[in-house]
C-alpha positions as CSV (number, residue, x, y, z in Angstrom):
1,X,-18.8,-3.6,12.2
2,X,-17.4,-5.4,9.6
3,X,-13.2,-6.3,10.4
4,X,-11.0,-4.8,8.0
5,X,-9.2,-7.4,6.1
6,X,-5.4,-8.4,7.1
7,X,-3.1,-7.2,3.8
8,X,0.1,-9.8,2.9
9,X,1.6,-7.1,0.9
10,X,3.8,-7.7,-2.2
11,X,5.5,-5.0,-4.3
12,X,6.0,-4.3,-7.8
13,X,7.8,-1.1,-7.7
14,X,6.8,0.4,-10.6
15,X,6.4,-2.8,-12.8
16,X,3.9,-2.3,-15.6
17,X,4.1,1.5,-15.2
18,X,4.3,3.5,-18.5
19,X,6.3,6.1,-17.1
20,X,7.2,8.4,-14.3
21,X,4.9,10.0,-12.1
22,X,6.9,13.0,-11.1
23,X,6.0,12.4,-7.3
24,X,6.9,8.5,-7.5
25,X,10.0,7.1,-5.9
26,X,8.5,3.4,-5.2
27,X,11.7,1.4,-4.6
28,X,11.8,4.2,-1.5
29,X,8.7,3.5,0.0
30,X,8.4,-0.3,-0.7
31,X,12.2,-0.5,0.4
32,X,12.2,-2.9,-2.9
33,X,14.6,-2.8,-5.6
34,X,13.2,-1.6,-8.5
35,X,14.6,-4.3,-11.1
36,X,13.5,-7.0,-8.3
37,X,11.4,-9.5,-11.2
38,X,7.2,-10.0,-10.8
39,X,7.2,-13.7,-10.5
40,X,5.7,-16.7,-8.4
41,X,8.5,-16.3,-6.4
42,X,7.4,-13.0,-4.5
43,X,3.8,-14.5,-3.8
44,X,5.7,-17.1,-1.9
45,X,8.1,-14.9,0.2
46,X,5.4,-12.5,0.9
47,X,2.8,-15.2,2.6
48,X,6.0,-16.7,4.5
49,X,7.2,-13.5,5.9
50,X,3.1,-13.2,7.5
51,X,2.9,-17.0,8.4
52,X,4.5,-16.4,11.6
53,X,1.8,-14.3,13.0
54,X,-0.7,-17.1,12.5
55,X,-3.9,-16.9,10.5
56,X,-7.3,-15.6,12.8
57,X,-10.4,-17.7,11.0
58,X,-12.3,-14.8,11.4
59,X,-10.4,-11.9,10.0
60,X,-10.5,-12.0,6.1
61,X,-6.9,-12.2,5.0
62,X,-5.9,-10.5,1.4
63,X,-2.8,-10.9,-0.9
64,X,-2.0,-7.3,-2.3
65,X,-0.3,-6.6,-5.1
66,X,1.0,-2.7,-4.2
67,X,3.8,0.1,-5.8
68,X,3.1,-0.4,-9.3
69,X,0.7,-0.6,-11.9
70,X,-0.9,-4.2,-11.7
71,X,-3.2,-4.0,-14.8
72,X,-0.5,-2.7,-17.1
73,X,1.9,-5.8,-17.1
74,X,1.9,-8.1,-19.8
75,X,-1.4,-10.1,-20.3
76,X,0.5,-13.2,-19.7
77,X,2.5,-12.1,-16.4
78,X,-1.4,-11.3,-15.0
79,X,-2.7,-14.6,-15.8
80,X,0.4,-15.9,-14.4
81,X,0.9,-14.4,-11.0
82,X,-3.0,-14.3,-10.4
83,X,-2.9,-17.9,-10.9
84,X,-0.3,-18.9,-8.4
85,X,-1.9,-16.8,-5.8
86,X,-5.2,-19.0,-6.7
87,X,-3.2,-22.1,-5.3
88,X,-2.3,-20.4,-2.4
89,X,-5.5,-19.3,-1.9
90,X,-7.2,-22.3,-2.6
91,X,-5.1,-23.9,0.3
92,X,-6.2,-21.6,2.9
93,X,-4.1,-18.9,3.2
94,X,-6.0,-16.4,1.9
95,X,-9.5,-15.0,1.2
96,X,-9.6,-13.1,-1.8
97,X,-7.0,-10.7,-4.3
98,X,-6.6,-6.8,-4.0
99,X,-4.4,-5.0,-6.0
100,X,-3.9,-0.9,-7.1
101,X,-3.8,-0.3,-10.8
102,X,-3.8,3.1,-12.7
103,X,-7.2,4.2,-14.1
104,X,-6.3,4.1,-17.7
105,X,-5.8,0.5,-17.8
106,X,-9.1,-0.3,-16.4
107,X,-10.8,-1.7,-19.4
108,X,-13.4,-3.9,-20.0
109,X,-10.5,-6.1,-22.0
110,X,-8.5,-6.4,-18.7
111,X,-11.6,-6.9,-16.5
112,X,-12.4,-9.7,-18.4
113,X,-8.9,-10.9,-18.3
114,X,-8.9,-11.2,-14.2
115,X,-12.8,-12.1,-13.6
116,X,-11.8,-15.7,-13.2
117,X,-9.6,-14.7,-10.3
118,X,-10.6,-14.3,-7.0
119,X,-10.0,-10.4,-6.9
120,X,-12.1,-8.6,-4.8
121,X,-10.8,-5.6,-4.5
122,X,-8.9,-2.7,-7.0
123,X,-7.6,0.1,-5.9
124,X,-7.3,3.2,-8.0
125,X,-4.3,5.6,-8.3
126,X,-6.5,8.7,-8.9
127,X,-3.8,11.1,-6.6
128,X,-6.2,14.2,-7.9
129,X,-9.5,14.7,-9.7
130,X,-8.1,18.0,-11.4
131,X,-6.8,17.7,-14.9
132,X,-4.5,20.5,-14.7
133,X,-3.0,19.1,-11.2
134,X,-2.8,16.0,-13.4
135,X,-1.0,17.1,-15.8
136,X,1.5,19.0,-13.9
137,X,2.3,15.7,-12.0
138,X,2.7,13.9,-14.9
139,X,0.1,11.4,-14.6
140,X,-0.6,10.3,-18.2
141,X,-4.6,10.4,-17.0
142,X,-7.6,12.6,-17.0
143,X,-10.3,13.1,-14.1
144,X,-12.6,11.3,-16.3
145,X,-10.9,8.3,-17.0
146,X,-10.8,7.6,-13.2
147,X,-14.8,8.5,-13.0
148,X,-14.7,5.4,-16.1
149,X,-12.4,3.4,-13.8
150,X,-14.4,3.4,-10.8
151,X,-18.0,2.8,-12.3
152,X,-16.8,0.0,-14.3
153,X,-15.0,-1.3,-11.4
154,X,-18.7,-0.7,-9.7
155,X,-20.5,-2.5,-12.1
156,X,-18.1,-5.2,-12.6
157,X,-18.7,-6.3,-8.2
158,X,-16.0,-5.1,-7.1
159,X,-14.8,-3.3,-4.3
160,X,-13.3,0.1,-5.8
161,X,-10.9,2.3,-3.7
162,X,-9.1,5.8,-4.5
163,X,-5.8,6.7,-3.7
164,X,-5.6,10.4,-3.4
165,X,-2.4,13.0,-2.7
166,X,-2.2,16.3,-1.2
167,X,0.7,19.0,-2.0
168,X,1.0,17.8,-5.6
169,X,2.3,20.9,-8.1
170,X,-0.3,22.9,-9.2
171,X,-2.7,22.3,-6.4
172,X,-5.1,25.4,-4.6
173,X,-8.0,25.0,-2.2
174,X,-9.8,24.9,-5.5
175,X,-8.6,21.9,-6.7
176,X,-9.1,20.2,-3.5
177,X,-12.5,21.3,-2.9
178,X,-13.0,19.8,-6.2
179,X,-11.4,17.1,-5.4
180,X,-13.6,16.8,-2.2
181,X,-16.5,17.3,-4.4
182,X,-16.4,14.8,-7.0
183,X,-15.2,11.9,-5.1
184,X,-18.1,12.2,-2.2
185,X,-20.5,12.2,-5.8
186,X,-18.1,9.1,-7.3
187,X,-18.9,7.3,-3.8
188,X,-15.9,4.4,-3.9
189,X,-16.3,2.0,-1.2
190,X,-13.1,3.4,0.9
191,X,-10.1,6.1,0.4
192,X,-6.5,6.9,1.5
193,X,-5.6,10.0,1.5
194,X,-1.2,10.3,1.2
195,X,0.7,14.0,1.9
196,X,3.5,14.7,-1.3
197,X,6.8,13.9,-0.4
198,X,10.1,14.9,-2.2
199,X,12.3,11.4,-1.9
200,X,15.6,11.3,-3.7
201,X,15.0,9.1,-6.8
202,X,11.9,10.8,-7.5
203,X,11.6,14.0,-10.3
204,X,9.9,15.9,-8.2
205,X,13.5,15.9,-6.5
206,X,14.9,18.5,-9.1
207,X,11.9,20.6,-9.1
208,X,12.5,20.8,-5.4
209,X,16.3,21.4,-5.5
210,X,15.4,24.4,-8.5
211,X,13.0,25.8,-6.4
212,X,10.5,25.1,-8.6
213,X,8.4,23.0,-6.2
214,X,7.7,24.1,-2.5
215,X,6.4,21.4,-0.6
216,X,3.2,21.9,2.0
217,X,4.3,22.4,5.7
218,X,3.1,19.5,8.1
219,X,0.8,22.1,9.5
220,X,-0.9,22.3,5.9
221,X,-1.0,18.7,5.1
222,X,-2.9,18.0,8.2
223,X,-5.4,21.1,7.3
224,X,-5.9,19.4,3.6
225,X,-6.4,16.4,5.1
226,X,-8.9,17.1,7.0
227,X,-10.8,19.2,5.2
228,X,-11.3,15.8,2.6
229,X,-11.8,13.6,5.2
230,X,-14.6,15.4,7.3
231,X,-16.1,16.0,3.5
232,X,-15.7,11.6,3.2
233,X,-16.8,10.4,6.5
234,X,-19.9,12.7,6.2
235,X,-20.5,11.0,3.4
236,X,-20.2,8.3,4.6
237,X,-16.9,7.0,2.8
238,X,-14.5,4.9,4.8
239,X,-11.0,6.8,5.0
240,X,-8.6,3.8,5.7
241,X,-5.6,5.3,5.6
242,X,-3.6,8.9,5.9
243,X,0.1,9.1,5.5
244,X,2.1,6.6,5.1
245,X,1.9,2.6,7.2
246,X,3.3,2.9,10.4
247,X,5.5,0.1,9.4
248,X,7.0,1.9,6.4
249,X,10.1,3.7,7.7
250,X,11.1,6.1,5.3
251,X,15.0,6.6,5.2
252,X,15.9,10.2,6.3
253,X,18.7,10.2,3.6
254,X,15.9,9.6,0.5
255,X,13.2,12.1,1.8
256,X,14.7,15.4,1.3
257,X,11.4,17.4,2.1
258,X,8.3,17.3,2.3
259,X,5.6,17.1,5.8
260,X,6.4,13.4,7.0
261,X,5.0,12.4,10.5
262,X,4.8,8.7,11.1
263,X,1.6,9.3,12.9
264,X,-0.1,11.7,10.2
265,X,-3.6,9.6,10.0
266,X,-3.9,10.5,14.0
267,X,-2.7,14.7,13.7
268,X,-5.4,14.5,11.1
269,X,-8.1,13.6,13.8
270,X,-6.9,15.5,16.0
271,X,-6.9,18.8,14.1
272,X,-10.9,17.7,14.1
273,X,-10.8,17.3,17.5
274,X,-9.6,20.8,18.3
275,X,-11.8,22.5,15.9
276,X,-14.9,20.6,17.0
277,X,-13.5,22.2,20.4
278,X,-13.1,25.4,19.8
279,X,-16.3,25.9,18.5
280,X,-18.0,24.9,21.2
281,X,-15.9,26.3,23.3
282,X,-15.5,30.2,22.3
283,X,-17.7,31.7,24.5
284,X,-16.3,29.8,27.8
285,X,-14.0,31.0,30.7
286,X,-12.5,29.7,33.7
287,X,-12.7,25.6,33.2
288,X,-14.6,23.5,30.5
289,X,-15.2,19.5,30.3
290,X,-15.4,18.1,27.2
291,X,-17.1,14.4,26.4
292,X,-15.6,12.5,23.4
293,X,-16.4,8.7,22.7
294,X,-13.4,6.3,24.9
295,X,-12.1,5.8,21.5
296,X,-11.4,9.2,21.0
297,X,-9.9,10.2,24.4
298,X,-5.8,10.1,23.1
299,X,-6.9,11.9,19.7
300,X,-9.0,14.8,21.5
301,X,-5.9,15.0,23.6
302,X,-3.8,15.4,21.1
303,X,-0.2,14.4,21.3
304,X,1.4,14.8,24.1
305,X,-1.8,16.7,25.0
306,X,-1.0,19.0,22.3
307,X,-4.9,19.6,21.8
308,X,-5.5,20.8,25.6
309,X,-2.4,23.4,25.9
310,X,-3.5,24.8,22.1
311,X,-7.4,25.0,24.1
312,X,-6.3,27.0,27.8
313,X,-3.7,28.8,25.5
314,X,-6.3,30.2,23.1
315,X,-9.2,30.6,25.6
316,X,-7.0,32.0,28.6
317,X,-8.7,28.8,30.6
318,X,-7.9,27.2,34.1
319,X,-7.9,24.1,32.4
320,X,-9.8,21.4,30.0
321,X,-10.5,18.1,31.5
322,X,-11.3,15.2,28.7
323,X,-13.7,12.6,30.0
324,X,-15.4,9.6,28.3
325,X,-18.5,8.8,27.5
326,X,-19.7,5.7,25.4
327,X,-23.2,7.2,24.8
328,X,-21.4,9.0,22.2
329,X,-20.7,8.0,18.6
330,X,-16.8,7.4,17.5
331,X,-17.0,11.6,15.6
332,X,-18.7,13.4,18.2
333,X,-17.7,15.6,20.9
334,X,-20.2,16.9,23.6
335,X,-19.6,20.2,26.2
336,X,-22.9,20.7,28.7
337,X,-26.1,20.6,26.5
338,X,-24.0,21.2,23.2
339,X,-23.2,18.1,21.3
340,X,-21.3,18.5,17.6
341,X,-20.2,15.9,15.0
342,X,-15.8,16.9,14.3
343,X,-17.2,16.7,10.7
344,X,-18.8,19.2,10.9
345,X,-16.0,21.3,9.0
346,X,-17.2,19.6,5.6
């Protein structure tokens, strides 16, 4: 399997942004100022606050520009900060160049702008393929224009991501599933999937405080979640990320609702887990052993083996014994004879 790149992350908060997303507090996330200035400056501090961990030869190793919208600053500022992460590049410290951008300034004018740059990967801020969820979160951009985005991207070589959000104003199980739908027929080459949050310097922080905006429970982020994911790893889509990095500790005084959980990517899973489970499980009494890949032993336990109380609750059982088995694949789960993929809820 191919290793997943190491990212040297440097933000932009909001920098070439035409606006406001109504969801968007950046400076919150990135924990950078939002007036800090887009210069060689930050290439430098970025790769010197990674150059302690050492560089492994064979991991590829990315500089990513993240938090704002890369292909909407100036022409010039572009040109300028892709070329002094060439030199750095050039002298070993990196692979190639990723970046997220907003769909509407994916042009063929910009594309030719950065195709003498080692850029290998863009990553789209689609957040929702429903105009109307769009549009009530303020996003300037139509479904369509991403579809534009990411086939251009596609036929330009390069590697093109989606950055999707669920809870957003406006949104039903409709929009999702259409959602689901059209990014599984889009087929980008990986996805990350964030819950909304309502953080303090965002607008979506007044809608909240009105009442205007009621924020999904934890319980309901997972469910979305998962119900996309199953839909992309069926698909064969890589999901590399739910919720927010580990590493990002959101400050309790800016996040004023909204379902945080530091390890959101792994309740998703698990909520697979258990419905995988229960399937298989319905007609059982007394004791069942279930078979999940050693990979997936912690997530089909759940946390703090939430997964196997929620099972001898539900079922009235004795108990439910997890045991591994590397004869199965990372997504399935097997009980006796039966054997079922967790996707299976796409």
């Amino acid at each position: 399997m191919r290793q997943r790149p190491l990212i040297i992350p440097a933000f932009i908060p909001h920098h070439g942004c035409p606006h406001r997303c109504i969801f968007c507090d950046q400076t919150t996330i990135s924990q950078t100022p939002e007036n800090s200035i887009v210069s060689t400056e930050l290439i430098s501090q970025a790769f010197e606050a990674y150059q302690s961990r050492g560089r492994d030869p064979e991991r590829p190793t990315e500089l990513a520009f993240f938090g704002g919208n890369f292909l909407g600053l100036p022409p010039q500022k572009i040109v300028e900060i892709l070329t002094a992460a060439l030199q750095w590049i050039d002298q070993g410290y990196a692979d190639a160049i990723r970046f997220s951008t907003r769909p509407d300034t994916i042009d063929d004018p910009r594309l030719n702008l950065i195709a003498p740059f080692p850029v290998k990967t863009v990553e789209v801020g689609a957040q929702s393929m429903d105009d109307q969820a769009l549009k009530m979160a303020q996003r300037g951009h139509t479904a369509e224009e991403t579809i534009q985005a990411i086939e251009r991207l596609k036929q330009s070589g390069y590697q093109a991501g989606l950055q999707l959000m669920v809870g957003l104003p406006g949104e039903s199980e409709q929009t999702t599933e259409t959602t689901g739908k059209i990014v599984c027929w889009l087929s980008p080459d990986f996805v990350r999937i964030y819950p909304t949050l309502v953080l303090a310097g965002s607008p979506l922080a007044e809608a909240f405080r009105s009442g205007k905006y009621k924020p999904l429970t934890l319980e309901k982020a997972v469910e979305k979640s998962a119900y996309l994911a199953a839909r992309f790893l069926n698909k064969g889509l890589s999901v590399i990320r739910m919720g927010l990095p580990a590493d990002v500790a959101v400050d309790p005084k800016q996040l004023l609702a909204g379902p945080y959980h530091p390890a959101f990517g792994h309740l998703v899973y698990e909520r697979l887990y258990l419905e995988a489970a229960i399937r298989m499980i319905e007609k059982s009494r007394g004791g069942v052993v279930l078979h999940v890949h050693p990979k997936g032993l912690s997530t089909m336990r759940g946390l703090n083996n939430g997964n196997i109380t929620k099972l001898t609750r539900y079922f009235h059982l004795d108990k439910v014994k997890i045991l591994p088995d590397p004869a199965l694949n990372r997504y399935q789960i097997a009980m006796g004879e039966q054997c079922r993929s967790i996707l299976d809820a796409a």
